[in-house]
N, C-alpha and C positions, 0 to 999 in steps of 0.2 A: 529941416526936420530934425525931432529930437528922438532917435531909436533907442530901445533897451533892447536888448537878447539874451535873455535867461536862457543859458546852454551852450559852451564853447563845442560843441559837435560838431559834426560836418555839417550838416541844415542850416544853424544857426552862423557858422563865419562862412558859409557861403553865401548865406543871403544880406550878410554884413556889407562883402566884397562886390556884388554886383550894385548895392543900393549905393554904395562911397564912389564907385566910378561912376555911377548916373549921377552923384549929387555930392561932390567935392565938400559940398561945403557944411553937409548935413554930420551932426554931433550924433555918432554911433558910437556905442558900449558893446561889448560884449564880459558879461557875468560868468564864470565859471565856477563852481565849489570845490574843483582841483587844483594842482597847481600844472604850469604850461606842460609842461612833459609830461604829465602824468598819463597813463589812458590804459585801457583794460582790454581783453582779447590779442587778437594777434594780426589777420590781415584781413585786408575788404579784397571785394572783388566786382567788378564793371564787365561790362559787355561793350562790344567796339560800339555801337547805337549809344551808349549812353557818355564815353569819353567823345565820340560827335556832338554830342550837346556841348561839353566843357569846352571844347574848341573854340564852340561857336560864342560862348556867353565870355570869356575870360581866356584869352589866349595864354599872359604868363601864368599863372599855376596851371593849367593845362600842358605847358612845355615840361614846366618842373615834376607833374606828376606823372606824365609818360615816359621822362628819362628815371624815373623809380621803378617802374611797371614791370615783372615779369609776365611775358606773354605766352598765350601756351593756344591750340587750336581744337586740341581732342579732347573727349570725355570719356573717360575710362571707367569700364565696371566689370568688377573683381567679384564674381561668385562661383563655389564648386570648384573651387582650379581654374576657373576659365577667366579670360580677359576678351571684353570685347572692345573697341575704340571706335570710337564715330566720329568726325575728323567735322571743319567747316563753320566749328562754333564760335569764333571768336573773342574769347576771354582774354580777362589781365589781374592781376593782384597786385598789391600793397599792403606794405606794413602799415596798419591803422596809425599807429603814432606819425609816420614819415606822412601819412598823409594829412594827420593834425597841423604838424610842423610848418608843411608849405601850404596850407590856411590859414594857420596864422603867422606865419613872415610875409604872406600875400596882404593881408589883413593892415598887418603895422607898415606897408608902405603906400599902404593909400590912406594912411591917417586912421585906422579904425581903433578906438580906445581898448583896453582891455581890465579887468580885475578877476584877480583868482585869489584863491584859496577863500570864498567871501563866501557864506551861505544867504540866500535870500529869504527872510521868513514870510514876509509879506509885500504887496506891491503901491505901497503908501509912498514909498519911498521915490516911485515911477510918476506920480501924479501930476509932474509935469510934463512926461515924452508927450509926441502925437501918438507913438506906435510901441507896442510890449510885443515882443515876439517871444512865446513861450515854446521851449524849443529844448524843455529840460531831461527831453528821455521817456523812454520807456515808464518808469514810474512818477512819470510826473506830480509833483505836489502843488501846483497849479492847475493842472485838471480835477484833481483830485478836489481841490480847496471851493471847485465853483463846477463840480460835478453835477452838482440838479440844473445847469444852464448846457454843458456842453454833453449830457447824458451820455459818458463811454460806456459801451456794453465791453466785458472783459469775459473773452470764452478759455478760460487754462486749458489747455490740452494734455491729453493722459498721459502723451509721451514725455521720459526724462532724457535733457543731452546738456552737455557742459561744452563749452569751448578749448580746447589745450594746441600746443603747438609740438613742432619736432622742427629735428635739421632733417628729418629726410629729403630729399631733393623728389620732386614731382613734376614731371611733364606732360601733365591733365589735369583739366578738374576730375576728380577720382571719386568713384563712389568704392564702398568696398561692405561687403556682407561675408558675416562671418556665423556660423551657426555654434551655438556651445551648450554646456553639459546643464545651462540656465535658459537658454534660448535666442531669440537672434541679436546681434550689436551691427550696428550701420556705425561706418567712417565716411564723413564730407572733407573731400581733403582737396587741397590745391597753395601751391606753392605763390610766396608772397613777395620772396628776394630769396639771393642768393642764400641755399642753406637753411631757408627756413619754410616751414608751410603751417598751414592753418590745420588742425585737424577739428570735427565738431561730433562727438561721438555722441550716440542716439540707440538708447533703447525702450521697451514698453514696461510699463507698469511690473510686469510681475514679473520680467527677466529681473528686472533693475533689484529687486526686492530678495527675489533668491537668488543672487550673484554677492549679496551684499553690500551692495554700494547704499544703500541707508544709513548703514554702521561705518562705512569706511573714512578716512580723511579728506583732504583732498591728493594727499602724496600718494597713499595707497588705491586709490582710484586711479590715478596719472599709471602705476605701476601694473596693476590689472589691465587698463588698457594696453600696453606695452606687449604685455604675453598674449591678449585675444588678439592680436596684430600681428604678433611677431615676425609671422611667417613673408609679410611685408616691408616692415620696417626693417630690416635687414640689421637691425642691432642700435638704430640710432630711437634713443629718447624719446617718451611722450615729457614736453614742459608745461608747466601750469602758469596762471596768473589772474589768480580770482577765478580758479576753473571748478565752480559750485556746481552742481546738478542741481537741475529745475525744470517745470513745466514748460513750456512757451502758451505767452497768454497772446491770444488772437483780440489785437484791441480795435472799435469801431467807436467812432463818435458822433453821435447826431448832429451836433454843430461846432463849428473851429473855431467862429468868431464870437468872442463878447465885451461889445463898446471898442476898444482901441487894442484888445489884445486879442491875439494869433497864435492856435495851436499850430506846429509846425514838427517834420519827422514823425518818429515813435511816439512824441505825445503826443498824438492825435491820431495816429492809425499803425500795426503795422503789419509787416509781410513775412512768413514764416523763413527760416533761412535755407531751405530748400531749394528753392529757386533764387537765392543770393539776390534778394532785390533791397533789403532794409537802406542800407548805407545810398544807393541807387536813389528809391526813394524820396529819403530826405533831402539831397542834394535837389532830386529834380522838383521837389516840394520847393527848394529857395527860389529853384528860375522860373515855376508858377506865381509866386507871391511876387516877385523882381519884375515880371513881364504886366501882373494888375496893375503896381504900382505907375511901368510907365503909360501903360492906356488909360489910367485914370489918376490924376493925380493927388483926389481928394483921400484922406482914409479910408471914410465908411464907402466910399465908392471902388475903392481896390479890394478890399478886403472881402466884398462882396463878391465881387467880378475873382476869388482866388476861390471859393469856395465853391463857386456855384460854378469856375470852368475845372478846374482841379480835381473836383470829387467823381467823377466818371471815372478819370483814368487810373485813380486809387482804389478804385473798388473792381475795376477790371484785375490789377494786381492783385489784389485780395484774393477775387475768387480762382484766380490760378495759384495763389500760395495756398491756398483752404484745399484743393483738390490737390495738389502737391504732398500737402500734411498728411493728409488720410490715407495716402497711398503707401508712406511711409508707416503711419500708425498701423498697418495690416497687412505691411511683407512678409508676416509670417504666412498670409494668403497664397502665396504666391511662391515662395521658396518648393517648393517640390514641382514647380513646371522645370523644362528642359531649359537651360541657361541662355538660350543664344532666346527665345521667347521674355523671360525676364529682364533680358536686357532691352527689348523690345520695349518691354512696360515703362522698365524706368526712363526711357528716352522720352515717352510720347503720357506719361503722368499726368499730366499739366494741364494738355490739350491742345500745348501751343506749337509742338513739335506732330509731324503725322507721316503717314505713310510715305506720301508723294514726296513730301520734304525732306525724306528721309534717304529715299531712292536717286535722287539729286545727289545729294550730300555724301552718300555711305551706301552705293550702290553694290556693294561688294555683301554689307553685312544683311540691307536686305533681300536681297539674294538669298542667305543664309536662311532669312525669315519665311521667307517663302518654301524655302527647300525642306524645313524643319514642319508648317504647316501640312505641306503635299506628303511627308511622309506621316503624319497622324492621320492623315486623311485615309491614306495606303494599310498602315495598319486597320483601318475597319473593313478593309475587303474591298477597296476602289481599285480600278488597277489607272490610276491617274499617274502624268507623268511627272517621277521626282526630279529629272535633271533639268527639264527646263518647264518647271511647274507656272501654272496659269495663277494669278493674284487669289489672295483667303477668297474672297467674295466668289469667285467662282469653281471653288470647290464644291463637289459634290456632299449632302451628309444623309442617314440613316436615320428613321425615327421608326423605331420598328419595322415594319416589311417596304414602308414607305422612304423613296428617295426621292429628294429632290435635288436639282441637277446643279445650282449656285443655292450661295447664302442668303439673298436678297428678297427681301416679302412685300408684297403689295398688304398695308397696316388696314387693319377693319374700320372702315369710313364709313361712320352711316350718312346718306343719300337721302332720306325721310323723302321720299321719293313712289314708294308704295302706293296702292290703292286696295284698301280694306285687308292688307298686306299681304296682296299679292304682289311679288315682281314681274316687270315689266319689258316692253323694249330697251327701254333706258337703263334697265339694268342688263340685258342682254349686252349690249352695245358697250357698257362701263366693265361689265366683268371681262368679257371676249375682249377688248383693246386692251387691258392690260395684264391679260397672262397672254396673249402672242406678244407683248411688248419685251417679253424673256424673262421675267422674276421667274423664282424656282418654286416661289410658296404665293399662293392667294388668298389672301383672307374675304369673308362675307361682310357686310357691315352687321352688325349685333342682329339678330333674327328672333324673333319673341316667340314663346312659346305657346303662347293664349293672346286674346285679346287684350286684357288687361293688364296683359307684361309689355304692352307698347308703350314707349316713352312719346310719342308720339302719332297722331292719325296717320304719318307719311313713313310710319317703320313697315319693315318687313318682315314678317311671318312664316310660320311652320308650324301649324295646327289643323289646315284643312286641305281636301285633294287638289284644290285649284292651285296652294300655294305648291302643292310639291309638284304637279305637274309644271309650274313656271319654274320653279326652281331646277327640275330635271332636265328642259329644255337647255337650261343656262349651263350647268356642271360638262352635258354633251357635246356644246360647242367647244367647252371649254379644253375636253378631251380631245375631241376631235383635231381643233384647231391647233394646239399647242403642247409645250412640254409641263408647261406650269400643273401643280399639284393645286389641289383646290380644298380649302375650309371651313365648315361653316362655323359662324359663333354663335353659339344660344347664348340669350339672357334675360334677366326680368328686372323691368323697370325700376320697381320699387316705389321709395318717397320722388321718385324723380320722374314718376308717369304722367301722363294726363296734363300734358304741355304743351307747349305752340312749333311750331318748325322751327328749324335751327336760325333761318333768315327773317323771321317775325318774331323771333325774342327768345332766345336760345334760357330752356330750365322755364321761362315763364309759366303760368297756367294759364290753362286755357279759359278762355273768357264764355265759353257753351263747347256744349257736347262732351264734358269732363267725365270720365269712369270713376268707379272706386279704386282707390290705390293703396297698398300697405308697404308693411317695413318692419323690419327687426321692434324699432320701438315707434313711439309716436311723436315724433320729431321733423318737423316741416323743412324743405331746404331752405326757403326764403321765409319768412315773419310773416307773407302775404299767401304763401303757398298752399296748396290744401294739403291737410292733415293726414300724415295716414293712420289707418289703425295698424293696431300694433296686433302682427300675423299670430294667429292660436294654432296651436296642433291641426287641425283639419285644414286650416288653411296651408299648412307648411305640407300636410300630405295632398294639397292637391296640386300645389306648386311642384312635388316632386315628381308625380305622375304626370301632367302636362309636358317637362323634360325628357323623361323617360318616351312619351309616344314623339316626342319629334326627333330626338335621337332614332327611333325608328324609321321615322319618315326621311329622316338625313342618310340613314343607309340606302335606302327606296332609291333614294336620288341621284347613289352613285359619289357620294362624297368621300374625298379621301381622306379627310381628319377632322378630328371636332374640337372646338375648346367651346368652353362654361367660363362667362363672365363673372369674377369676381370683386372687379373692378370700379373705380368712377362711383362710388355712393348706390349703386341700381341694389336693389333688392340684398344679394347675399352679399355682395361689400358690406352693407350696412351693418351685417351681423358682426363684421368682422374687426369694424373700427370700435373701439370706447365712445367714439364722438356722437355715433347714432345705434349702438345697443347699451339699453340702460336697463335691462334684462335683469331679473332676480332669481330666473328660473334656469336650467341647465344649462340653456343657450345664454346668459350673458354671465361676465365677469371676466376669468382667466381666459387668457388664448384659445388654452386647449377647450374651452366652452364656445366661446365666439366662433371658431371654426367650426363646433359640431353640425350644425344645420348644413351650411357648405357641402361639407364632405359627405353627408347621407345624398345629396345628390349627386355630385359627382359620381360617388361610389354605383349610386342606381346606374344612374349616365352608362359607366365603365362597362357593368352587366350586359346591358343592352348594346353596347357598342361591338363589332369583330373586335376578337383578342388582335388581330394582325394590326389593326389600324392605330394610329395615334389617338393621344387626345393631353391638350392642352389646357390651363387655367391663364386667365386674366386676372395680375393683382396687381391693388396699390401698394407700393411698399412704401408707404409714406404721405399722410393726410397733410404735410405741410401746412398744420395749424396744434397750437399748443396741446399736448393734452390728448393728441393722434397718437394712430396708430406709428408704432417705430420702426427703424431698421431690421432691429435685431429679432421684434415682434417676424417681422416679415418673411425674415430667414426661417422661421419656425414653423410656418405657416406653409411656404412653400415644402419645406422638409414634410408637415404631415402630409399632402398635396404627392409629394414623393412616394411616398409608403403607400396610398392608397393607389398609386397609380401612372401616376401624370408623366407624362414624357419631355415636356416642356413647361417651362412658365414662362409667360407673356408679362414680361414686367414694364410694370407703367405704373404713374401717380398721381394721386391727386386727386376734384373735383370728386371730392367726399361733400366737404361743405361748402356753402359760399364765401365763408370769410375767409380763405386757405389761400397763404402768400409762398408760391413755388418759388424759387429762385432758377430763374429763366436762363440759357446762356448754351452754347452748341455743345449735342450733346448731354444734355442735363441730367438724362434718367439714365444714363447708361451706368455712374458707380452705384446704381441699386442693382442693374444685373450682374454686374460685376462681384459686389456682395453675395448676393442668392446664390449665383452661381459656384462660388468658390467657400463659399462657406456651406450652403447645404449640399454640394454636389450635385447638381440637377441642368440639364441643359436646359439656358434662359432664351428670351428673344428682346431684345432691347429695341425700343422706341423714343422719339423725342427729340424734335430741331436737331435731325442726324439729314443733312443733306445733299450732300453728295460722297461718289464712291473712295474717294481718301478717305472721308469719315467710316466708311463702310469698314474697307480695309486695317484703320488703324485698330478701330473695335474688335475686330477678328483676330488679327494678329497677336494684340495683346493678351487673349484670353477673355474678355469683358463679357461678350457674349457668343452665342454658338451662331444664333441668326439675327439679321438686321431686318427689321421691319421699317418702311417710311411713307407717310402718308401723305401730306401734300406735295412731295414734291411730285408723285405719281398722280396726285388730280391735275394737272396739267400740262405733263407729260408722259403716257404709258407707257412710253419707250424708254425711259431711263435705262433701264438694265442691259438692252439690246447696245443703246449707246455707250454705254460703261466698259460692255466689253471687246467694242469696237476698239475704244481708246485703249483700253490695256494690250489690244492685238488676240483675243480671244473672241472663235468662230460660235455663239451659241444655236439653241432651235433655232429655226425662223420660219414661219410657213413659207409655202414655195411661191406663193403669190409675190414675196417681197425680197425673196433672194436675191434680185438687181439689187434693189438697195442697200442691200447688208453688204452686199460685194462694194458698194461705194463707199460708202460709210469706212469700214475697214481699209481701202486703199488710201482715204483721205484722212482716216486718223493716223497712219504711220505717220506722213508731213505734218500734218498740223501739232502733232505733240513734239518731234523733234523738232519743229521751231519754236512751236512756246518755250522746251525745255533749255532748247540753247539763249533763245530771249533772258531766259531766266539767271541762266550763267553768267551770261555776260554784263548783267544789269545787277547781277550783285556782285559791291565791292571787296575787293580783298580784306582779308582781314589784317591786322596788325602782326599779328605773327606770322601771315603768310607774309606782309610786306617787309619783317624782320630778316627773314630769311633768306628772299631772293636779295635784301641788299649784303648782307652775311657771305652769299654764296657770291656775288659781285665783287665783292672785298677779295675773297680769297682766291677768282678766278686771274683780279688784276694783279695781285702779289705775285 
């Protein structure tokens, strides 16, 4: 084979090196437009998982670049005076040049060509290789050059940070937050070799802007940082080397391959340096494209088989550098929680780090976190215990005069299960198993307020005696039987009415027996959909009155909190998205319009509700379709929601319209409670592929949300929470009928978690720095 490799990077002479030992005899080049030493920045940094690949793919530069490696185990984060360390990470660094060097003296002894200081302008010049590996960086000018084939989307991010270095010595990856008289600076720091460490300094838009670093050089920048550090650097140097302030662009490409040439690294994707994966990356990019090539030995058949096995596991990294970045772009969010919680955040950011993981690893600090939780809890008047406090999740919290006993919610499921929407045995039996199953909070599924706020023949109602006498039947067992609190949720269908069961065509219309249905405007959910009219004043006051009387009939009934669906496209969402109010009248246009219909309900709602009792809103904070409702819309929304009343918001996304591409992944909706919560101040309840209680916990801990709501994993098993707190060793309600079992359960989760956990110990390897040290300590025992 005849290889080109546009780019002496690590990507690109790494995929040089594996292809020349598979294929001796194959005529590889590697292009560089520097010269060999040249290189810019200061050190990389690996994880012991990713120097196990180098092991396995290339033994000599894997020996050469672990005898470079400064190893270090902890991660260190410096805010308010405080230091916390969380131990078991397993890191390493390098000086970026030392690891060009042993790339390329690897490179030149397996025969791999090389030219530098050579610009390529164009690839005419290639027209003989089989194979172009374009591998030229971050700004690629071959992406760029045949951009309408490989369509990169490039997202610049608000934040500015520049790369510089110091001789401070560092024995962690370090984060460090510093708060100043412009606003906050974050340091990513970790040492690379002796004397030297990487620093990546990161601030937002308008710190950066009135701190001055617009106007400054790059030497007085280097010196600024110096003084906002100082208190750490103990006197040694920030150095520069090409240390410009810039955006970071988040790049994504819809295709890598075209004809015989290969995006590869940074020009074809990359990864915020947050979670230090870039260099990571590209590297594991060469042993993707190195492993096609040997299963297939044709081009267009490797090349194929690189992109289409490759791209998963690039986009998983994506979406943890993407959730990484945001959390960073809005630690000003977060700076005024208690330090030993922040540090919480930053550890578990990502999503890849969590509770349980944590409690293994750094049982000491969450300990701390727990201790820290149990005493916010204490301050609202719990008399819970803080020295040896039970997990976030089952803390007790306060929504008004109402307490519920854990953080854990049975999520509003509709069952479309009614009849002329009455509930039923079925729903006796579905509510009753899962508030004795231990959750602290129970939600109803959606309960309509008229006939024609059914989304469906099989919803359930609260408009006549029959419906509330079934409903009151349900609430008393509910009390009866258990500790769980109970809620119902009003809502009105909207463009989304007059549809098929969830299990005969979920959104469909119905094919007979269809009602009139309305909506903010007249905009169908599906092209095939019926129409709705677009609601007038008297229709909006009779929709408010039919609220208002079931809100009465929900007190009737004995319920102990209420939320108003605003959620999912039904009726008042509609109002509230752009996508489906196209309003010229009060109600559509600005926020503060879109919301007014909403909130004349609620507000009624509120009236008619006991002042003692809660009441909740359901929103999308996020139509995930162009042209939706936003974030920050959301946060406004929830805030007027605030003002009028609401005790919680129920954040959730999405199914506004049919063409809405969520971006699915564990966890997903939780940084929009996370947002609302911390931006408007309001206590949230997060939902969304949250499935079990580590997920619970980490959410809590963090600060993301106040309560966890989860809905499938409670349709088939109502006992979750009872068993959640089996495993953590925490005694909840239980009816007396099932006290045997809870007494099992609980004696059998002691053993069976201290064997998973010791499993778990023992089944993960040491790390490098652990194994640095015990041979260190070996050394100096046998001396």
């Amino acid at each position: 084979m005849r290889i080109a490799v546009i780019g002496g990077g690590p990507a690109g002479l790494y995929f040089a090196i594996l292809m020349k030992r598979r294929d001796p005899g194959a005529e590889i080049t590697v292009y560089e437009r520097n010269r060999a030493g040249d290189t810019f920045g200061f050190g990389v940094v690996f994880s012991d998982a990713t120097l196990d690949n180098f092991e396995r793919y290339d033994g000599p530069s894997y020996q050469r670049i672990t005898q470079e490696f400064a190893y270090w185990d902890d991660i260190a984060i410096h805010v308010k005076g405080t230091v916390h360390r969380v131990g078991g990470n397993g890191f390493c660094g390098c000086s970026r040049r030392t690891l060009l060097m042993i790339l390329q003296e690897r490179a030149r002894e397996l025969g791999v060509a090389f030219v530098f200081q050579t610009e390529i302008d164009d690839l005419a010049q290639f027209a003989g290789a089989d194979l172009v590996v374009l591998a030229d960086g971050i700004n690629s000018r071959f992406r760029e050059m045949h951009k309408e084939h490989f369509a990169p989307e490039v997202d610049l991010r608000p934040n500015k940070f520049t790369w510089m270095g110091s001789t401070k010595p560092l024995d962690a990856f370090t984060f460090l937050f510093e708060e100043t008289e412009w606003g906050p600076f974050i340091a990513h720091a970790y040492q690379y070799e002796a004397e030297r460490s990487t620093w990546v300094f990161e601030t937002d838009p308008d710190t950066f802007q009135r701190a001055g670093l617009d106007r400054m050089s790059e030497e007085d920048s280097a010196r600024l940082m110096e003084r906002i550090f100082a208190g750490f650097l103990d006197g040694h140097p920030v150095m520069t080397n090409r240390s410009l302030w810039r955006s970071f662009p988040m790049i994504r490409s819809k295709r890598w391959v075209k004809d015989n040439m290969v995006l590869m690294g940074d020009a074809k994707a990359t990864a915020h340096f947050s979670i230090g994966s870039g260099t990571k990356l590209a590297m594991e990019d060469a042993i993707a494209l190195y492993e096609a090539f040997r299963k297939h030995p044709d081009v267009p058949g490797a090349l194929g088989a690189y992109e289409t096995g490759r791209r998963e596991e690039v986009e998983k990294i994506q979406h943890a550098a993407d959730v990484s970045l945001v959390w960073f772009e809005h630690v000003d969010r977060f700076l005024s929680f208690d330090p030993v919680q922040f540090a919480f955040g930053v550890m578990t950011r990502a999503k890849a780090i969590t509770y349980d993981n944590l409690r293994l690893r750094a049982p000491g600090f969450v300990a701390e976190v727990d201790r820290h939780f149990a005493e916010q809890t204490r301050r609202q008047g719990f008399a819970v215990d803080v020295d040896k406090p039970a997990p976030p999740m089952f803390q007790p919290m306060r929504l008004r005069d109402l307490v519920v006993e854990n953080r854990v919610v049975v999520s509003p499921m509709d069952t479309y299960s009614a009849v002329e929407g009455v509930p039923n045995d079925y729903h006796l039996v579905h509510y009753g198993a899962r508030a004795t199953g231990g959750a602290g909070l129970v939600f109803t599924e959606m309960t309509c307020p008229s006939p024609e706020a059914r989304i469906t023949p099989g919803c359930a109602g609260l408009w006549n005696d029959a419906q509330e006498a079934a409903w009151t039947r349900i609430v008393d067992f509910v009390h009866a039987h258990s500790a769980a609190k109970f809620c119902l949720q009003l809502g009105h269908s909207g463009r989304k009415g007059a549809t098929k069961l969830m299990w005969e065509g979920i959104d469909r219309p119905l094919e007979e027996g269809a009602w009139d249905i309305c909506s903010a405007s007249p905009v169908p959910y599906f092209p095939d959909s019926q129409v709705p009219r677009e609601i007038d004043r008297a229709g909006m006051d009779k929709v408010l009155a039919d609220f208002v009387q079931a809100t009465r009939r929900a007190e009737a009934c004995g319920f102990d909190m209420l939320e108003l669906h605003c959620a999912h496209g039904y009726l008042l969402a509609s109002f509230l998205s752009p996508l489906t109010n196209r309003r010229t009248d009060e109600y559509g246009g600005s926020p503060e319009n879109r919301v007014r219909f909403p909130l004349e309900v609620f507000r009624a709602m509120r009236d008619a509700w006991p002042a003692h009792k809660p009441m909740s809103v359901r929103l999308s904070a996020t139509d995930w379709a162009e042209g939706g409702l936003t974030s920050a819309e959301a946060v406004e929304i929830a805030r007027m929601f605030s003002d009028a009343g609401v005790d919680l918001v129920d954040v959730s996304t999405g199914q506004t319209v049919s063409h809405a591409r969520p971006l699915y992944g564990r966890m997903f909706q939780t940084p929009f409670s996370d947002e609302i919560r911390n931006e408007a101040h309001v206590a949230t309840m997060c939902v969304g592929n949250i499935t079990t209680p580590d997920q619970v916990n980490t959410i809590l801990a963090a600060g993301r949300a106040d309560l966890v709501a989860l809905g499938r994993p409670h349709l088939v098993d109502p006992f979750f929470t009872m068993r959640a707190a089996a495993w953590y060793g925490v005694r909840t309600h239980c009816p007396p009928q099932y006290l045997a079992g809870q007494d099992q359960i609980l004696r059998n989760s002691v053993r069976d978690r201290a064997d998973l956990e010791d499993l778990k110990v023992k089944a993960k390897p040491k790390t490098r720095a652990e194994l640095k040290a015990e041979a260190a300590g070996a050394k100096l025992a046998a001396e």
